[in-house]
C-alpha positions in Angstrom: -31.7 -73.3 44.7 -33.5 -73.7 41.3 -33.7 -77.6 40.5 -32.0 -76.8 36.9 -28.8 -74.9 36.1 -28.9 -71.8 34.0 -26.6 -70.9 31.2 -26.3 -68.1 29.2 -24.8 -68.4 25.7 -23.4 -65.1 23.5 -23.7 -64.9 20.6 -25.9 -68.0 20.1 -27.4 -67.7 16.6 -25.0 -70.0 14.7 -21.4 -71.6 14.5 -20.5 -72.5 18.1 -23.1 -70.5 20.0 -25.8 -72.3 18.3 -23.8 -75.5 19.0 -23.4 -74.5 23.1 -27.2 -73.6 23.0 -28.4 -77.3 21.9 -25.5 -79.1 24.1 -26.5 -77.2 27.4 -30.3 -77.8 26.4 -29.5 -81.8 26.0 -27.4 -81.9 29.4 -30.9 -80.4 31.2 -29.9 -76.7 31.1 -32.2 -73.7 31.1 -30.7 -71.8 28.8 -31.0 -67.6 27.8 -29.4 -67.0 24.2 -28.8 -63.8 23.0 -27.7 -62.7 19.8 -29.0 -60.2 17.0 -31.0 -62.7 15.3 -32.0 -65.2 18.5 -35.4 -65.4 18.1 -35.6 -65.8 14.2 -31.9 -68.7 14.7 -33.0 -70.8 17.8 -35.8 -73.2 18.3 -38.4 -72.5 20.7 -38.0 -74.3 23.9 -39.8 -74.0 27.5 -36.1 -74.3 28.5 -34.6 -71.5 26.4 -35.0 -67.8 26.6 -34.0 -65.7 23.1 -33.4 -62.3 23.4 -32.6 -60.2 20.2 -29.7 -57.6 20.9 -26.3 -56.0 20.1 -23.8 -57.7 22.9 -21.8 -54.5 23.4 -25.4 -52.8 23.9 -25.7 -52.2 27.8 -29.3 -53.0 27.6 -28.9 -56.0 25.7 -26.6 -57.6 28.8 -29.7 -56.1 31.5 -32.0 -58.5 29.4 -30.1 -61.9 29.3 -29.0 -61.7 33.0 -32.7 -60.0 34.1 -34.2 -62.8 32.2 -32.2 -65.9 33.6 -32.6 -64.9 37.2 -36.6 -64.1 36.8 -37.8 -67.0 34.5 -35.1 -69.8 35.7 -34.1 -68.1 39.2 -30.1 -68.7 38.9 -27.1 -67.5 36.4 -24.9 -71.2 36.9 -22.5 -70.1 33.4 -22.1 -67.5 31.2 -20.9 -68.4 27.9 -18.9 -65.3 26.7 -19.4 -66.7 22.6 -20.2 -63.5 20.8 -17.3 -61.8 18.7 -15.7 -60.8 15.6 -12.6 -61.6 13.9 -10.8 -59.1 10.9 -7.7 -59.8 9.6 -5.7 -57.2 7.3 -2.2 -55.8 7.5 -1.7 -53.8 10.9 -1.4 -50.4 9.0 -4.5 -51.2 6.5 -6.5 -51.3 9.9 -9.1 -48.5 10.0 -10.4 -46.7 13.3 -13.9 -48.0 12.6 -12.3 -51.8 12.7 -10.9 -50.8 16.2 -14.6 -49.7 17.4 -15.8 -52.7 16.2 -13.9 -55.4 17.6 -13.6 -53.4 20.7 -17.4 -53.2 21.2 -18.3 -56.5 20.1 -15.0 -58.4 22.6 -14.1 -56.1 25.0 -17.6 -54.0 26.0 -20.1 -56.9 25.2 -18.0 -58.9 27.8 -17.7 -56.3 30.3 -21.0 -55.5 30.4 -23.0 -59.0 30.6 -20.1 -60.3 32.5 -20.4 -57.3 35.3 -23.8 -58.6 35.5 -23.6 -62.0 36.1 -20.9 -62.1 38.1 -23.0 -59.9 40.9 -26.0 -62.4 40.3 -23.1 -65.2 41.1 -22.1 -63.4 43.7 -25.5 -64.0 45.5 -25.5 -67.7 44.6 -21.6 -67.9 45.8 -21.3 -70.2 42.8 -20.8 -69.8 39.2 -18.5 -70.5 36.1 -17.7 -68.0 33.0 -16.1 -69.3 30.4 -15.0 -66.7 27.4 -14.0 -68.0 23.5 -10.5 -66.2 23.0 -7.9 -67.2 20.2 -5.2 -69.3 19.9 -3.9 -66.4 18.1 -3.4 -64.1 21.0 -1.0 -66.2 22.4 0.3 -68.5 19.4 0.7 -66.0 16.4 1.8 -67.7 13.2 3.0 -65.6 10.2 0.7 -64.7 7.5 -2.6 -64.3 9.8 -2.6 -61.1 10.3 -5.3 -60.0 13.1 -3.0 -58.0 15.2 -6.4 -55.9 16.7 -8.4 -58.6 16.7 -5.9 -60.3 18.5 -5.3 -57.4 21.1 -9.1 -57.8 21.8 -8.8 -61.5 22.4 -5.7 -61.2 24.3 -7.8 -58.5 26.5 -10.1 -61.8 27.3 -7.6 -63.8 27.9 -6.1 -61.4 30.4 -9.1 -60.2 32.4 -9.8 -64.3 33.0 -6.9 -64.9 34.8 -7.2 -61.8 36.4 -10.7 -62.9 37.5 -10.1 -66.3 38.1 -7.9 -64.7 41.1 -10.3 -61.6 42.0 -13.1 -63.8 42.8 -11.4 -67.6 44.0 -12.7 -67.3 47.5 -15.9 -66.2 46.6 -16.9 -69.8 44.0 -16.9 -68.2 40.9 -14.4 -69.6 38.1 -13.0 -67.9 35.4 -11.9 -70.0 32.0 -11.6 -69.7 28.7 -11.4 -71.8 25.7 -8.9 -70.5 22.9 -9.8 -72.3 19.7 -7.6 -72.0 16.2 -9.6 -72.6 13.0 -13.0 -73.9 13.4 -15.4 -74.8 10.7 -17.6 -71.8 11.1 -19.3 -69.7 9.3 -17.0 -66.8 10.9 -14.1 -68.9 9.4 -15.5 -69.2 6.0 -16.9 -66.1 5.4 -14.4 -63.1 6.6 -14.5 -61.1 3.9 -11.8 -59.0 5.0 -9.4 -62.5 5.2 -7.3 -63.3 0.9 -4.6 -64.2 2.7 -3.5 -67.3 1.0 -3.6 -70.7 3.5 -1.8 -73.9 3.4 -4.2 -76.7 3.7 -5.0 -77.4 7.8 -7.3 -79.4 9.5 -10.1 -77.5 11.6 -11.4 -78.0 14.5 -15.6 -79.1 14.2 -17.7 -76.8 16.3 -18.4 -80.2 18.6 -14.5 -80.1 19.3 -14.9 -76.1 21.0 -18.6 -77.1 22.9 -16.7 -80.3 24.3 -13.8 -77.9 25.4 -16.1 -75.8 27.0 -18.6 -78.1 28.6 -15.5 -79.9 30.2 -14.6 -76.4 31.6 -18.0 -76.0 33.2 -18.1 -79.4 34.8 -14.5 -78.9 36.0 -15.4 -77.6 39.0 -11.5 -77.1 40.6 -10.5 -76.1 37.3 -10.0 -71.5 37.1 -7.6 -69.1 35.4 -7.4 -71.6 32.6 -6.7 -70.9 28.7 -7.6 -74.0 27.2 -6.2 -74.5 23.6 -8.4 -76.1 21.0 -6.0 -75.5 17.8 -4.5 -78.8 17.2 -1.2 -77.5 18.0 -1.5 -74.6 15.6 2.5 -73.6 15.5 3.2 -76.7 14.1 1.7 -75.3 11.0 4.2 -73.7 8.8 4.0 -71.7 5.8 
């Protein structure tokens, strides 16, 4: 077995992938970031692999998980970061929204996931962790990200799914399900004018410590972590 663990981060440019690529570097990680923008966003590392790509891009997924096993010999975690978030009334909604967050949640998860999971397989070990939404599962009136939140609900599913599918086999399925953070996917939706009562959100650190405590917590699977600060308390 390789001296180091391997992680692979989606997604890893900025916000909270960025964030998971520096904390798994600084715990002794090799680390394989992929995003559109990876090699222009991250630093250059002996310990860190970028690879430019679309995540719902079949080829894109062949790279990160090719890459990991050649240069660094293991995939250890799979950080399932990237995605995208609209919010709009259900009927405004447009077909080429649905595509969208359907590629970039649902196919960019199956496909690297698929991937590493067969690598992990091999090892008899591993841990995939996937950013969902405290939304799926804790709607609040007045965010309104009904397809968004079917995609994120579809992550939340297929982990506990998972979780059970492969529990003999040492492979762990979580995922962390965060409310507002103070991201730039946050600040910048410009599909998002819905009006919002003042809330405290949560710092990228808060979502990296979520998800580093799910990778270290090795009897820990089939778990939806919340990271929203008890978001229904929050009323309009």
């Amino acid at each position: 077995m390789p001296d180091k663990q391997t992680a692979i981060v989606t997604g890893a440019s900025g916000g909270i992938g960025s964030g998971l690529v520096e904390r798994f570097l600084s715990e002794g990680f090799n680390v394989v970031g992929t995003s559109r923008h990876a090699t222009r966003s991250l630093p250059s590392s002996s310990s860190l692999i970028r690879i430019d790509g679309d995540i719902s891009d079949e080829e894109t997924a062949a790279q990160a998980v090719d890459a990991a096993v050649r240069d660094f010999g293991s995939v250890d975690v799979l950080v399932n970061n990237a995605g995208i978030f609209l919010t709009r009334p259900f009927t405004e909604f447009t077909h080429d929204d649905f595509n969208a967050l359907v590629s970039t949640n649902l196919l960019g998860f199956f496909h690297i996931t698929q991937r590493a999971v067969r690598q992990m397989l091999q090892q008899k070990s591993g841990c995939v962790v996937s950013i969902s939404a405290a939304l799926a599962d804790r709607p609040i009136a007045g965010e309104n990200g009904s397809i968004s939140m079917m995609t994120k609900g579809g992550l939340n599913a297929a982990t506990l799914n998972l979780a059970v599918e492969y529990a003999n086999d040492g492979i762990r399925f979580n995922a962390v399900a965060p409310g507002e953070v103070d991201s730039p996917m946050h600040r910048n939706d410009p599909s998002d004018s819905t009006p919002r009562p003042a809330v405290k959100r949560a710092s990228i650190r808060d979502v990296v410590d979520a998800v580093l405590y799910l990778v270290h917590a090795g009897h820990v699977s089939g778990e939806i972590l919340h990271v929203d600060g008890a978001l229904p308390a929050r009323r309009w």
